[in-house]
Z-matrix of the N, CA and C atoms (Angstrom, degrees):
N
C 1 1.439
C 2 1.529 1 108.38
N 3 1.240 2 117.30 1 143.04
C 4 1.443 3 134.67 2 -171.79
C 5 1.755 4 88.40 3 -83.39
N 6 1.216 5 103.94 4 157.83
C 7 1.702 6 114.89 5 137.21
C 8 1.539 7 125.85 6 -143.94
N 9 1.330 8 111.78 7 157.55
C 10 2.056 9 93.37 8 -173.32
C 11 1.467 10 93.63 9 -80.95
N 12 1.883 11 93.39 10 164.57
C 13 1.312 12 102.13 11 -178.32
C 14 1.810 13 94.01 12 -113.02
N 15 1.486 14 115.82 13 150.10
C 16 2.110 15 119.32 14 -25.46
C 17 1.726 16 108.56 15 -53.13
N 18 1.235 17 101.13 16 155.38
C 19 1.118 18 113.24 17 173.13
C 20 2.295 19 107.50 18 -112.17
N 21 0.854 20 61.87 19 135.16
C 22 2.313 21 78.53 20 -164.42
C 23 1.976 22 94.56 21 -121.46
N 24 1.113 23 81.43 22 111.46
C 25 2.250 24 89.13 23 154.59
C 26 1.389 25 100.93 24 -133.14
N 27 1.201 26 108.22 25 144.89
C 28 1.378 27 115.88 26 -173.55
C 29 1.511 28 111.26 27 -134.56
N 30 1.590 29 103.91 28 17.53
C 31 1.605 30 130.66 29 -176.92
C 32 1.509 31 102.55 30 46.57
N 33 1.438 32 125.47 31 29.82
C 34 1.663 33 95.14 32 168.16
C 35 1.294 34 117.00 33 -75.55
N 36 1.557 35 124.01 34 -20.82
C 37 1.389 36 128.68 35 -173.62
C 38 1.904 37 102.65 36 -92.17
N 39 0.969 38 136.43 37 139.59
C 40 1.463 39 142.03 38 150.36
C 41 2.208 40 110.25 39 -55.75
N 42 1.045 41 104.48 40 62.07
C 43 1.626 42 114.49 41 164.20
C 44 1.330 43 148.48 42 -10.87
N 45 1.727 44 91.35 43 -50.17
C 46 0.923 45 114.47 44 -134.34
C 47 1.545 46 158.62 45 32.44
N 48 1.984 47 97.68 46 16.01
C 49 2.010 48 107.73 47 179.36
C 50 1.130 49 94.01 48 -76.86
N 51 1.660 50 153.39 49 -4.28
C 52 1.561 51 136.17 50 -167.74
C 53 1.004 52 89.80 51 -119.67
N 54 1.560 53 114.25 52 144.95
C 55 1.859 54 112.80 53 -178.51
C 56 1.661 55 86.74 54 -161.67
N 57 1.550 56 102.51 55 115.90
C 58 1.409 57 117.82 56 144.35
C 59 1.365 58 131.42 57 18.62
N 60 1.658 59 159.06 58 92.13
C 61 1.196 60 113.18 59 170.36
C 62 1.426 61 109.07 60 -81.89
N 63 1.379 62 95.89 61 143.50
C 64 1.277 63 123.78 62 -176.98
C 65 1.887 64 116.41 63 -59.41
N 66 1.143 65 87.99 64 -18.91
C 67 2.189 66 106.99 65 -171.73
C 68 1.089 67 89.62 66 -80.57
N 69 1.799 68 136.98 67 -52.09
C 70 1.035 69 143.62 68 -151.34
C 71 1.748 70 111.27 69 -38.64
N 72 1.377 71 105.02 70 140.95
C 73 1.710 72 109.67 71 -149.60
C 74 2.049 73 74.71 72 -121.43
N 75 1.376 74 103.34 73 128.84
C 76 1.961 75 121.68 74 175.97
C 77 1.184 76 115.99 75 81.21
N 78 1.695 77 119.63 76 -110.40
C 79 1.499 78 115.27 77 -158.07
C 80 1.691 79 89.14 78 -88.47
N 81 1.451 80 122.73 79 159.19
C 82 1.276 81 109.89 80 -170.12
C 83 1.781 82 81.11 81 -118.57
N 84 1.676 83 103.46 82 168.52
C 85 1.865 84 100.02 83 164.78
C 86 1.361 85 113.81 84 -73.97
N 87 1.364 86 120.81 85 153.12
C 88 1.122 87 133.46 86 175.32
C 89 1.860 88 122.77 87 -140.26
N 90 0.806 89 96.44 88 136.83
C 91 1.768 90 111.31 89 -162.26
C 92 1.815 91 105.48 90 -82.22
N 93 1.163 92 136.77 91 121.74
C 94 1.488 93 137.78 92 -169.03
C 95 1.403 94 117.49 93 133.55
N 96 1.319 95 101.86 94 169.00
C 97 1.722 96 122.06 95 -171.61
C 98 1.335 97 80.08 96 -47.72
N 99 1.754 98 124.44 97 154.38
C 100 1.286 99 153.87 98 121.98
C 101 1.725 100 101.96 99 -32.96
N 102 1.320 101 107.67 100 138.95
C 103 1.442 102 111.39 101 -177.88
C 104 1.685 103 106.78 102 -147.46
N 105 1.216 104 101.75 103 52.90
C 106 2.038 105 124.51 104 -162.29
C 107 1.621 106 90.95 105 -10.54
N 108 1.909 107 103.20 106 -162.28
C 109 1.682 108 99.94 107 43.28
C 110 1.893 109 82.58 108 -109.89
N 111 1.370 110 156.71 109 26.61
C 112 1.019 111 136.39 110 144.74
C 113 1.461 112 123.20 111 -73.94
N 114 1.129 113 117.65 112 -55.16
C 115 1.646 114 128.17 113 155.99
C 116 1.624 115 122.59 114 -78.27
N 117 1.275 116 99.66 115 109.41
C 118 1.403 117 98.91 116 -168.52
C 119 1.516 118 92.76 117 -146.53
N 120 1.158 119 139.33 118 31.54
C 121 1.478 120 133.07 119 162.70
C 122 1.853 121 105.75 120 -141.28
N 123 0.962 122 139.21 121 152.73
C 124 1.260 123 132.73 122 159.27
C 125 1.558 124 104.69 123 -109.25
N 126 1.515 125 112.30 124 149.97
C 127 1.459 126 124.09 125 173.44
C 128 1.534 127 120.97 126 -40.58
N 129 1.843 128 91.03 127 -40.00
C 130 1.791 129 93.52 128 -172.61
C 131 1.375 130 98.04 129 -142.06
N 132 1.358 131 146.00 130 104.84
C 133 1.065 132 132.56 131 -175.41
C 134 1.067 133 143.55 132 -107.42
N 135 1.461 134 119.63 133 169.40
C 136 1.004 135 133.47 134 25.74
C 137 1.612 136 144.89 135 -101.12
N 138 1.302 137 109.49 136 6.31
C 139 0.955 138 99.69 137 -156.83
C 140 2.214 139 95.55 138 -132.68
N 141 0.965 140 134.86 139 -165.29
C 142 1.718 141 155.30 140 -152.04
C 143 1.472 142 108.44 141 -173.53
N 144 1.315 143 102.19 142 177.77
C 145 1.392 144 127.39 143 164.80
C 146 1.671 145 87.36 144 -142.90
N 147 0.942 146 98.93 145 132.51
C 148 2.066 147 127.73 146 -172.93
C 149 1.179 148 122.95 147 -137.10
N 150 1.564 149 122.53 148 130.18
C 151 1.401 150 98.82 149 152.55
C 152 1.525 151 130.13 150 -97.65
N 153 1.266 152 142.84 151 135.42
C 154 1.513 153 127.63 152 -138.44
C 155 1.395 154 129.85 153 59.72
N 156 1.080 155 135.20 154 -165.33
C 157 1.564 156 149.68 155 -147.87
C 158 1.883 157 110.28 156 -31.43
N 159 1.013 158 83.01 157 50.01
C 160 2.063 159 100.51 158 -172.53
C 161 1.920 160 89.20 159 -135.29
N 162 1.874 161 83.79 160 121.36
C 163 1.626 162 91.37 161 175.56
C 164 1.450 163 118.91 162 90.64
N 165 1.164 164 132.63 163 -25.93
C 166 1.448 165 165.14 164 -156.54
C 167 1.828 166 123.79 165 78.40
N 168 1.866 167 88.55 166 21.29
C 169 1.646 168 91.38 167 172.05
C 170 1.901 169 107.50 168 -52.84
N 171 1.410 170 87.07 169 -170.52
C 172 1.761 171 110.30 170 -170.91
C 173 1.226 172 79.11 171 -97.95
N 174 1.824 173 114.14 172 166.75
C 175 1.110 174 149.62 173 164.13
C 176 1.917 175 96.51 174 -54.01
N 177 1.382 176 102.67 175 166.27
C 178 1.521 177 89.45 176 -167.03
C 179 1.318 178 83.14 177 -119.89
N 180 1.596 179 110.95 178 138.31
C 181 1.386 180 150.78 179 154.65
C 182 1.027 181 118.75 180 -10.65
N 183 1.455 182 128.19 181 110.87
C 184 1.653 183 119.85 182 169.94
C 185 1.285 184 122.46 183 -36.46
N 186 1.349 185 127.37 184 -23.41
C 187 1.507 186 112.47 185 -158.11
C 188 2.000 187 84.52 186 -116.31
N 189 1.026 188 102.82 187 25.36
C 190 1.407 189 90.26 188 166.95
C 191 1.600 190 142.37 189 -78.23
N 192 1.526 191 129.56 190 121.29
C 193 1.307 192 116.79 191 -169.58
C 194 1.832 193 94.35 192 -122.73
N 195 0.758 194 118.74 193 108.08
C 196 1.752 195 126.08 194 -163.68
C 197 1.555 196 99.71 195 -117.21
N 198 1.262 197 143.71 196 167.65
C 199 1.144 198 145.66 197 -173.82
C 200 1.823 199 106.55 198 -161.75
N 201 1.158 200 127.49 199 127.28
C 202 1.245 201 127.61 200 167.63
C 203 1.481 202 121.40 201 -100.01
N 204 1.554 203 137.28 202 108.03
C 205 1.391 204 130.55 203 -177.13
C 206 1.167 205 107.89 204 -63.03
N 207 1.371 206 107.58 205 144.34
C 208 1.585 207 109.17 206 149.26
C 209 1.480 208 145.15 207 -73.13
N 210 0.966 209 153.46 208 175.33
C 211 1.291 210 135.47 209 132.05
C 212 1.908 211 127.02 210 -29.52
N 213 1.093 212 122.66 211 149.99
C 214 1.669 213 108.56 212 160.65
C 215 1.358 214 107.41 213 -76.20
N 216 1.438 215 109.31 214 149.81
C 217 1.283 216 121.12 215 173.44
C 218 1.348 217 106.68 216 -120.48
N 219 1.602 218 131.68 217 122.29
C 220 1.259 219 114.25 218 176.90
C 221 1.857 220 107.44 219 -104.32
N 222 1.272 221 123.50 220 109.93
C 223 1.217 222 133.03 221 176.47
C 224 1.540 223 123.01 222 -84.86
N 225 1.236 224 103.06 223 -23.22
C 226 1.727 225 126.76 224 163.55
C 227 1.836 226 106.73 225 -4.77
N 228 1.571 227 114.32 226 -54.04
C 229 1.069 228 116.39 227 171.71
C 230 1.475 229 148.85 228 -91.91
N 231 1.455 230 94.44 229 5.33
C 232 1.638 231 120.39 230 -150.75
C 233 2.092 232 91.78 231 -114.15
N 234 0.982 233 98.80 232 132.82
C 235 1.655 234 97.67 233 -173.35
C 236 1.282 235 103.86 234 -100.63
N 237 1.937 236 126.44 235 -30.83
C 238 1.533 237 123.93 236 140.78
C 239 0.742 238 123.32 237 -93.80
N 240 1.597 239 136.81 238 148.63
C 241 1.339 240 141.92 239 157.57
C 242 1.586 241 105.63 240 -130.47
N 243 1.662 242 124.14 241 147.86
C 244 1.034 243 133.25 242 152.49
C 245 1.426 244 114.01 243 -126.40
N 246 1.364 245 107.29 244 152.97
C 247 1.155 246 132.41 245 179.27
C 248 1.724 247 106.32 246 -107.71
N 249 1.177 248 111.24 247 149.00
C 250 1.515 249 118.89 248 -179.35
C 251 1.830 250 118.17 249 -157.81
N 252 0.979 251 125.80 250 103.03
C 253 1.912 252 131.17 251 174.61
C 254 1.267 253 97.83 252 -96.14
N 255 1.753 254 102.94 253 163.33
C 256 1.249 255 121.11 254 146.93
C 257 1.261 256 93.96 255 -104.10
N 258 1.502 257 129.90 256 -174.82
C 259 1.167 258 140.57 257 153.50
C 260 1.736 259 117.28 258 -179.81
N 261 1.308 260 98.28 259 147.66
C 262 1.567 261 98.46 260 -174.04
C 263 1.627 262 93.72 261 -100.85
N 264 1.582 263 94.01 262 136.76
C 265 1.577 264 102.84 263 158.79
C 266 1.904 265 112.92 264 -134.50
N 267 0.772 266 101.89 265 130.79
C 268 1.501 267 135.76 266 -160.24
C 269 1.503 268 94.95 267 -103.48
């Protein structure tokens, strides 16, 4: 799959380019409104990819190691590239 350059998701739509890893060991990510009470705003809304209090899951599990894929990016042709997140850390 192509994307234009820049390419911007701001997860309000469900995509499907971010997918779960499946290995992921406790709280897994989950796609939806923030549903606190620690996370209770999203960057752009309405909606995140979270692990815990997203969707009306539980807070996520101490022993959790969860991983979210990206899309592929092919840079092969591009002599700059940047990368850029928001992200909440709690």
């Amino acid at each position: 799959m192509e994307f234009p350059s820049p390419f911007c998701d701001n997860f309000d739509v469900q995509n499907q380019l971010w997918t779960p890893d499946p290995n992921s060991v406790g709280t897994p990510w989950v796609w939806g409104p923030p549903s606190g009470p620690t996370l209770t705003t999203p960057h752009s809304p309405p909606n995140v990819w979270g692990v815990g209090e997203v969707a009306g899951n539980p807070a996520y599990s101490p022993s959790c190691n969860s991983a979210l894929i990206s899309p592929v990016f092919d840079f092969s042709t591009t002599s700059v590239a940047n990368l850029s997140f928001w992200q909440n850390r709690l």
